[in-house]
N, CA and C of each residue as an Amber inpcrd file, in Angstrom:
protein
   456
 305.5360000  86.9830000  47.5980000 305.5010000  87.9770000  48.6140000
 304.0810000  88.0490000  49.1640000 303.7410000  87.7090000  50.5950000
 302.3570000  87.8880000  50.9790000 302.5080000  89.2520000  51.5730000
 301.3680000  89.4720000  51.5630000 300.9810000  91.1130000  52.2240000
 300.0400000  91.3620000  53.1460000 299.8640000  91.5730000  54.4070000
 298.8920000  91.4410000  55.4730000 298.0840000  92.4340000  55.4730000
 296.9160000  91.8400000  55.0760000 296.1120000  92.7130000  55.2160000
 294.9380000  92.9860000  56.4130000 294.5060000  93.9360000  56.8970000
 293.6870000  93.5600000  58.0820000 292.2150000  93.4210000  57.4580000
 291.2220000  92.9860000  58.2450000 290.2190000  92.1550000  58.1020000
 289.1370000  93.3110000  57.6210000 289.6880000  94.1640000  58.8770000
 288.6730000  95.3430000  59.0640000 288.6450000  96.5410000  57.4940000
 290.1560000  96.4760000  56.9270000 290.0420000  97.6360000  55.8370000
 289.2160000  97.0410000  54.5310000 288.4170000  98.3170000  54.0870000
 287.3310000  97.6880000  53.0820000 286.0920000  97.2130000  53.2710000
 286.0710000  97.1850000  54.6000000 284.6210000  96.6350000  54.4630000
 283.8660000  97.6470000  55.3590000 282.7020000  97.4130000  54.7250000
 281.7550000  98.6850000  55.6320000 280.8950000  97.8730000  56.3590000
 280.4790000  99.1840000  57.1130000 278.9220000  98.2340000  58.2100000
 279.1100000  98.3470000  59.7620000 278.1110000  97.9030000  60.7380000
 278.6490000  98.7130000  62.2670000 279.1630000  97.1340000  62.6020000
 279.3800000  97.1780000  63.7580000 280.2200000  95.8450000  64.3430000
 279.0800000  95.4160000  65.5990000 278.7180000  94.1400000  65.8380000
 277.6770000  93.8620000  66.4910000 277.5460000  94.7580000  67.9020000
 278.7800000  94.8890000  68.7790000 278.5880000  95.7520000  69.5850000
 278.0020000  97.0950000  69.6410000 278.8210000  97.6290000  68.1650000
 277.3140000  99.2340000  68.2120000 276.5670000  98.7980000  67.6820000
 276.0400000  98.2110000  67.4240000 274.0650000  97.8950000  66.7200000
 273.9410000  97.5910000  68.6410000 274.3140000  97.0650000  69.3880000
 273.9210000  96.6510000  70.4590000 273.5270000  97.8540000  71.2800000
 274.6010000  98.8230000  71.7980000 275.0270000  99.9860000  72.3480000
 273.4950000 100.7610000  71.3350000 273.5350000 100.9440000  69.9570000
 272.7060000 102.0090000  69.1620000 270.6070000 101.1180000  70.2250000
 271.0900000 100.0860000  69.6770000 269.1400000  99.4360000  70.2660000
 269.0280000 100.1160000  71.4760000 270.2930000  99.7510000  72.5560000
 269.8670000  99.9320000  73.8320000 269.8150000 101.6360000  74.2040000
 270.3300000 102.0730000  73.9040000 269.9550000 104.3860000  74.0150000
 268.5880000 104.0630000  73.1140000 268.1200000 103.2940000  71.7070000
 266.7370000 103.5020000  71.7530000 265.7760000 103.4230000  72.5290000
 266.2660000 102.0830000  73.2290000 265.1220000 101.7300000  73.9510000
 264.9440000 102.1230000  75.2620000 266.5030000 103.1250000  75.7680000
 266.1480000 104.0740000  76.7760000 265.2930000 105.2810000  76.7340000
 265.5160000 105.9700000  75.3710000 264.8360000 107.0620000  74.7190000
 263.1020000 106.9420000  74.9170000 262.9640000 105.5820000  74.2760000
 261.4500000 105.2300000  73.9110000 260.8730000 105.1460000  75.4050000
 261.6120000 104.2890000  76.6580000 260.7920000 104.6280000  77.8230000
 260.7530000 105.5560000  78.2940000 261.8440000 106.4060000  78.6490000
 261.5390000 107.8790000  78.8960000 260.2700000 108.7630000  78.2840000
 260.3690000 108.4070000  77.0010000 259.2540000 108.9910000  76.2510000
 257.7370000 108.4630000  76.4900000 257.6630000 107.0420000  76.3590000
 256.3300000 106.6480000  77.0430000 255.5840000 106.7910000  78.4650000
 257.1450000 107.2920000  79.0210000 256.4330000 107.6000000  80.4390000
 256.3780000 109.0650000  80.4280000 256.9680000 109.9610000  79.7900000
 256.1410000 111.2130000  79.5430000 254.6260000 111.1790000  79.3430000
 254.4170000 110.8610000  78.1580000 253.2870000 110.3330000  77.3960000
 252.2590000 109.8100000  78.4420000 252.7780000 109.1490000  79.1480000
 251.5100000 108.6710000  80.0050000 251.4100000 109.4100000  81.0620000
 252.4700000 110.2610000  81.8240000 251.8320000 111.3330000  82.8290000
 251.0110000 112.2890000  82.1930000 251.4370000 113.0580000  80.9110000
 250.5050000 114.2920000  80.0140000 249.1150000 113.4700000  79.7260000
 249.0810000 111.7620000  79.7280000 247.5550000 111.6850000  79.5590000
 246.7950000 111.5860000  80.5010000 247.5120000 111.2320000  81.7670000
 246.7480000 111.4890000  83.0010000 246.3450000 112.6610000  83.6750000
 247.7840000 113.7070000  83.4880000 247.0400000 115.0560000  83.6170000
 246.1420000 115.6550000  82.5260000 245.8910000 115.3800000  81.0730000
 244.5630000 115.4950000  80.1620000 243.2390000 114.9260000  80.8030000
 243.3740000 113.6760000  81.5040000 241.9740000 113.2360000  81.8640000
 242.0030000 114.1330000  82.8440000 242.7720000 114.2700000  84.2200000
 241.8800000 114.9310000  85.4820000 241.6040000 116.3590000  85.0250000
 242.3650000 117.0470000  84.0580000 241.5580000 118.2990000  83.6480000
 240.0480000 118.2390000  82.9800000 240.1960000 117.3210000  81.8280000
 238.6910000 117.2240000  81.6950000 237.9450000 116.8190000  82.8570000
 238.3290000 116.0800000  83.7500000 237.2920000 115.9710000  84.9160000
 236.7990000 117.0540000  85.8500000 238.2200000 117.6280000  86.1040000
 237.6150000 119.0950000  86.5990000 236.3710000 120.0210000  85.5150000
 236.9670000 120.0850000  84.9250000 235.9900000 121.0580000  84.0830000
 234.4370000 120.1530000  83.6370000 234.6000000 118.7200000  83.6600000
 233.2130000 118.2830000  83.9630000 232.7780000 118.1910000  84.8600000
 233.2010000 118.5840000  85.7520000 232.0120000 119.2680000  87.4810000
 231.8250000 120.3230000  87.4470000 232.6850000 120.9860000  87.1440000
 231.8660000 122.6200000  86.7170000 231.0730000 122.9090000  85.5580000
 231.1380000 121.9440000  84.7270000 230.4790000 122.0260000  83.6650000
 228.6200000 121.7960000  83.9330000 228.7330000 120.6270000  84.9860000
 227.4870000 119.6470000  85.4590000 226.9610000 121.0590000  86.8420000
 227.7980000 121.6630000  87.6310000 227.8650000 122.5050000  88.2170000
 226.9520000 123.3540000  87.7940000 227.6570000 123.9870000  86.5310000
 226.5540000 125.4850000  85.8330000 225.5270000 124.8190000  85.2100000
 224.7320000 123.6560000  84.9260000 224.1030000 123.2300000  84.3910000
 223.0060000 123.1380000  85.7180000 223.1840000 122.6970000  86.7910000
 222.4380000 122.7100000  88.3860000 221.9360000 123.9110000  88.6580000
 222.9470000 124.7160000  88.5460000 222.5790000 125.8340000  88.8780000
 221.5010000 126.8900000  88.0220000 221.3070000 126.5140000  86.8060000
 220.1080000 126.7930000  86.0380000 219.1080000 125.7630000  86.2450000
 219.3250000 124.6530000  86.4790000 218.1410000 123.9640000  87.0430000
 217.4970000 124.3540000  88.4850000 218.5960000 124.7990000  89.2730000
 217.4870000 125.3610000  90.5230000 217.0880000 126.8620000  90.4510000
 217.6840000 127.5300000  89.1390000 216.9050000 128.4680000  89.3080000
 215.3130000 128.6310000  88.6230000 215.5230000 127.2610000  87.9190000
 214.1580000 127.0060000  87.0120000 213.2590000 126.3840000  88.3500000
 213.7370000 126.0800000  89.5310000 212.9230000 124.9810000  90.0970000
 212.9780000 124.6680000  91.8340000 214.2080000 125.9230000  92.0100000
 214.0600000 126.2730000  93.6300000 214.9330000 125.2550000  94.0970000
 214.9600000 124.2680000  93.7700000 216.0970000 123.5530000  94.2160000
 216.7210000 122.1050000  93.4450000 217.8370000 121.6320000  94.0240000
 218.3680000 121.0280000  93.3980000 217.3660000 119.3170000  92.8140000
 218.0850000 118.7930000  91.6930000 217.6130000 117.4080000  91.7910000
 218.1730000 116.3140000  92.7250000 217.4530000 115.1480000  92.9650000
 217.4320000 113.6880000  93.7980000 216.8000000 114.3000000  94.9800000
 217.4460000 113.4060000  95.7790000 216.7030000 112.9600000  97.3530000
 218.1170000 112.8660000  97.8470000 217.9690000 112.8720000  99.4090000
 219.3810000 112.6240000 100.4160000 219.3450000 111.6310000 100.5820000
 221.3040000 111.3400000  99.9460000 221.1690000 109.6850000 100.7130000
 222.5220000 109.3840000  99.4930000 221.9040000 108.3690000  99.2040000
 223.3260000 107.8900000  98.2520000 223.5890000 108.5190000  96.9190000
 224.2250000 108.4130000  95.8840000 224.8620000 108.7680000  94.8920000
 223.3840000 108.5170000  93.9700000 223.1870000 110.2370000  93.6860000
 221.9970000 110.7530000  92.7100000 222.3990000 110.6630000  91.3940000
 223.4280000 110.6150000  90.8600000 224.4720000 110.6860000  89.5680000
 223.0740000 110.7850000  88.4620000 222.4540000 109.3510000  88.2380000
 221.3070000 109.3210000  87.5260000 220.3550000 110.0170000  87.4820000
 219.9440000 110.2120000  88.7980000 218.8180000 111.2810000  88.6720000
 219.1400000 112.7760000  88.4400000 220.1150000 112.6670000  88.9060000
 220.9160000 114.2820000  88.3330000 221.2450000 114.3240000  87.0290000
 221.5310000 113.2170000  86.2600000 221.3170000 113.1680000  84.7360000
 220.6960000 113.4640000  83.6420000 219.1870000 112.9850000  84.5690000
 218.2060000 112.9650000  83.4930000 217.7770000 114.3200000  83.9810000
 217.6690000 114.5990000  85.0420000 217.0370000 116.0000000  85.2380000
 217.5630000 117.1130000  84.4460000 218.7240000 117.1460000  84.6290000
 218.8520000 118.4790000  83.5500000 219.4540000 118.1790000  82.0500000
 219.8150000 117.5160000  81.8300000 219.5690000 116.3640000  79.9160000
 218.4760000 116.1850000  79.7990000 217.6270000 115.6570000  79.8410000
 216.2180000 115.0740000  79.2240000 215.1960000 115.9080000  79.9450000
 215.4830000 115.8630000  81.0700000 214.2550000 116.7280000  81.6600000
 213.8390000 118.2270000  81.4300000 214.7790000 118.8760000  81.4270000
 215.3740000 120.3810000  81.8630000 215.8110000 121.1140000  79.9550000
 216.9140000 120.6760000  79.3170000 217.8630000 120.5850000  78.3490000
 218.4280000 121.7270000  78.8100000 218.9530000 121.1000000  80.1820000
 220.1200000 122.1320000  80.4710000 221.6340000 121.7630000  80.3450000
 222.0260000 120.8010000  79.5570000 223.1350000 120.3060000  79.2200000
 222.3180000 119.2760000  78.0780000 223.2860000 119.5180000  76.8050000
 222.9670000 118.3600000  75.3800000 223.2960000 116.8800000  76.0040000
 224.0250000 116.9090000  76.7710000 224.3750000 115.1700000  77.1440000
 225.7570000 115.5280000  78.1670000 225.3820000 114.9120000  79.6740000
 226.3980000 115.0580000  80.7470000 227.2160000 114.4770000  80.4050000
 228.6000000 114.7440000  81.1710000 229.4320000 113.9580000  80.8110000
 229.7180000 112.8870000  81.2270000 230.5830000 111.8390000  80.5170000
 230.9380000 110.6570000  81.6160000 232.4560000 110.7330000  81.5790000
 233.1200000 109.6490000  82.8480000 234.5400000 110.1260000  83.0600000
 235.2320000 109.3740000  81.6260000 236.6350000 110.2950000  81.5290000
 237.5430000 109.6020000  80.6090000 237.9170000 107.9640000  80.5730000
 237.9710000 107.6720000  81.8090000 238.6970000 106.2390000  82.1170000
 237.9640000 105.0570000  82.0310000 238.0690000 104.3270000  81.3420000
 237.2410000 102.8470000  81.9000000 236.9660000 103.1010000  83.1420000
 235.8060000 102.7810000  83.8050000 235.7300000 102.3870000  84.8820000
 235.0500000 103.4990000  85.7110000 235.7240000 104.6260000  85.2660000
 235.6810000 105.5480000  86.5350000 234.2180000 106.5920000  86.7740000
 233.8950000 106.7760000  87.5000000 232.8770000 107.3370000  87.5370000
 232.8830000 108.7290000  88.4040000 231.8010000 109.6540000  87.7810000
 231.6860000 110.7630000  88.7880000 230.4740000 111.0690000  89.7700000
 230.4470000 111.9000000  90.5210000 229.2250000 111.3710000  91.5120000
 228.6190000 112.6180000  92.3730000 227.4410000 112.5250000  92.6110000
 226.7070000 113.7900000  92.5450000 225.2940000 113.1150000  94.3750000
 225.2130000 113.8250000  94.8620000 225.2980000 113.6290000  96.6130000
 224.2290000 115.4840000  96.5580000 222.8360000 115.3250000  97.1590000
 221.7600000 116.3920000  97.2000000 221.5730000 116.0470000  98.6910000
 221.6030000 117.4020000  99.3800000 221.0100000 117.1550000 100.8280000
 219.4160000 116.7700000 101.0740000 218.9580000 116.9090000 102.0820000
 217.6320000 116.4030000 102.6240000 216.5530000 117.6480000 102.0570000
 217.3740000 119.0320000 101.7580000 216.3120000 120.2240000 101.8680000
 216.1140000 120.6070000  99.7710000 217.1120000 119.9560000  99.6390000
 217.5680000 120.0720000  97.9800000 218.1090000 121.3670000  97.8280000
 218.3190000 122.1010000  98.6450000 219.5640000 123.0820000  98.3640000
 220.6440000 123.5450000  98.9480000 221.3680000 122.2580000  98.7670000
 223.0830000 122.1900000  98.9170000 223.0700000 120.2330000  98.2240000
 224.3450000 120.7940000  97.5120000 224.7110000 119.3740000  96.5740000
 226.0920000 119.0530000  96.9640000 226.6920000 118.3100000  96.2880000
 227.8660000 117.8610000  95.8840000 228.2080000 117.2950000  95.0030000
 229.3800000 117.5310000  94.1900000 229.6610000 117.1610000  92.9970000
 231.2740000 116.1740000  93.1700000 231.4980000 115.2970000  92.4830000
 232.8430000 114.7850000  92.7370000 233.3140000 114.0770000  91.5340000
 234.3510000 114.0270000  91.9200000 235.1320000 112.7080000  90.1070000
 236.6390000 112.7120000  91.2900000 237.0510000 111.5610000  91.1360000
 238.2520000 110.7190000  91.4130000 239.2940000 110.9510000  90.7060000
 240.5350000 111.8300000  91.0560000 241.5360000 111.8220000  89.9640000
 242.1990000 111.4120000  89.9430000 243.4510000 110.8440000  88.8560000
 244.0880000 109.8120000  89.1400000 245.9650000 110.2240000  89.5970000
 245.2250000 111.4950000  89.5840000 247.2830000 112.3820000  90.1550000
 246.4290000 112.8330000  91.6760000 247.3300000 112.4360000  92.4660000
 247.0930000 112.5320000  94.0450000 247.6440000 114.0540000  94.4520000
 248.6630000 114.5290000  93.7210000 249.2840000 115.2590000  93.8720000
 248.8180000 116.5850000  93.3980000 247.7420000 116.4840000  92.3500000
 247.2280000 117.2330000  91.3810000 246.7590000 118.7850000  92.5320000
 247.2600000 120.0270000  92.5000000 247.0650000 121.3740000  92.5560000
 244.9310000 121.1770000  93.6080000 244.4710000 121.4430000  92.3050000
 242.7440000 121.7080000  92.7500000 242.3040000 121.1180000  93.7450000
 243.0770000 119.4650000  94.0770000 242.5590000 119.1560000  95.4090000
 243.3470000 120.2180000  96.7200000 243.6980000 121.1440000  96.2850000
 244.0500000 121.6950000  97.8090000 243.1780000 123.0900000  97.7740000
 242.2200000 123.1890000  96.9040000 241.6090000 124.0920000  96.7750000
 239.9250000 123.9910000  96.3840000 239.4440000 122.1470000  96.3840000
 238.5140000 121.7100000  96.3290000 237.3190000 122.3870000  97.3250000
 236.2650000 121.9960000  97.8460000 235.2570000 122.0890000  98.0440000
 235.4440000 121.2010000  99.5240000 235.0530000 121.4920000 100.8580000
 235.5460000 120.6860000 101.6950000 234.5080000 119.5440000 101.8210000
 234.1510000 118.2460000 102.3420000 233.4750000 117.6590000 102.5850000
 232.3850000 117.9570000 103.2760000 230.9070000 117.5880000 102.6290000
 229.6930000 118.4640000 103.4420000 229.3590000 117.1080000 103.4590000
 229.2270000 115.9940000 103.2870000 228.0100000 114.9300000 103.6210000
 228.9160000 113.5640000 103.9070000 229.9740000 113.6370000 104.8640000
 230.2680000 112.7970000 105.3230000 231.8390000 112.3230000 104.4980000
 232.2920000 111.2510000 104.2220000 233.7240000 111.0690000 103.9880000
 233.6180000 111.0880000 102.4280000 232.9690000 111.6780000 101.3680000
 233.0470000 111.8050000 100.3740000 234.4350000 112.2080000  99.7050000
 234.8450000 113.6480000 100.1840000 235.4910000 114.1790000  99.4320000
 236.9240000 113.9680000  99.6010000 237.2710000 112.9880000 100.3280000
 238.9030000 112.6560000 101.0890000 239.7290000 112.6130000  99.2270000
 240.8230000 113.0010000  99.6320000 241.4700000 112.8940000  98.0580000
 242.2360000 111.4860000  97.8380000 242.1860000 111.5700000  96.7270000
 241.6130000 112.1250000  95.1140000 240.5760000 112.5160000  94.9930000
 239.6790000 112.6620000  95.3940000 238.5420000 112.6020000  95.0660000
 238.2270000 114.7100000  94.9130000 237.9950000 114.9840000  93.3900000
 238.1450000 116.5090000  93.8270000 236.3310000 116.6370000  93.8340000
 236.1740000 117.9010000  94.7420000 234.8660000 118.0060000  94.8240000
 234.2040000 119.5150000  94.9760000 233.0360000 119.5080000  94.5350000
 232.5740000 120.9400000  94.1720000 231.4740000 120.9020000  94.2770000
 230.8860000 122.0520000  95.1000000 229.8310000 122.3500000  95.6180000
 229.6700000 123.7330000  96.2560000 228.2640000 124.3080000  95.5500000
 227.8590000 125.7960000  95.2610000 228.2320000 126.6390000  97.0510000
């Protein structure tokens, strides 16, 4: 007497199709998630950038009251000389900041009389809130966005 048995009773374990179906919802999960992850780190850097122009900001602003007016000369990007002046020169900041990103830099623009500046950093959300409430452009096409900018 034979007895038919099916293949499937008794044995355990998933069947190649759900291991297939289970990888692929992971690996939908995991991009969804990495692209969270990478907008929250882009909005982490342009906040620290904001708050390092105001930071470099209140640090100026005790330097011209030590000194009547601001540091550099008019003309191109003072960044350096605005550095050392109130870090090493001044110790009106322990050490300025530099931007989060490879690459990116922030940038600092003194008129001809040394009192009126500009402060700027490049952010990398276009969309980001503060540029509609930035600082308007005083020395020419500086401050077009991204670019957020601040000045006394």
């Amino acid at each position: 007497m034979l007895q038919h048995f099916s293949s499937r009773r008794g044995q355990k374990g998933f069947t190649l199709i759900e291991l297939l179906v289970v990888i692929a919802i992971i690996g939908i999960l995991a991009t969804i998630v990495l692209v969270s992850l990478n907008t929250a780190r882009q909005k982490a850097r342009d906040t620290r950038r904001i708050s390092d122009v105001r930071q470099v900001a209140l640090a100026l602003e005790m330097y011209y009251d030590d000194n009547s007016a601001y540091p550099g000369t008019s003309g191109t990007d003072q960044w350096g000389v605005m550095e050392t002046a109130i870090e090493a020169g001044g110790n009106y900041m322990s050490s300025v900041p530099i931007d989060p990103s490879a690459g990116g830099v922030y940038l600092y623009r003194v008129d001809a009389t040394g009192q009126d500046y500009i402060l700027g950093a490049t952010l990398e959300n276009a969309d980001n809130v503060a540029l509609d409430t930035d600082s308007p452009d005083a020395f020419g096409q500086v401050c077009t966005d991204p670019i957020y900018c601040y000045s006394p």
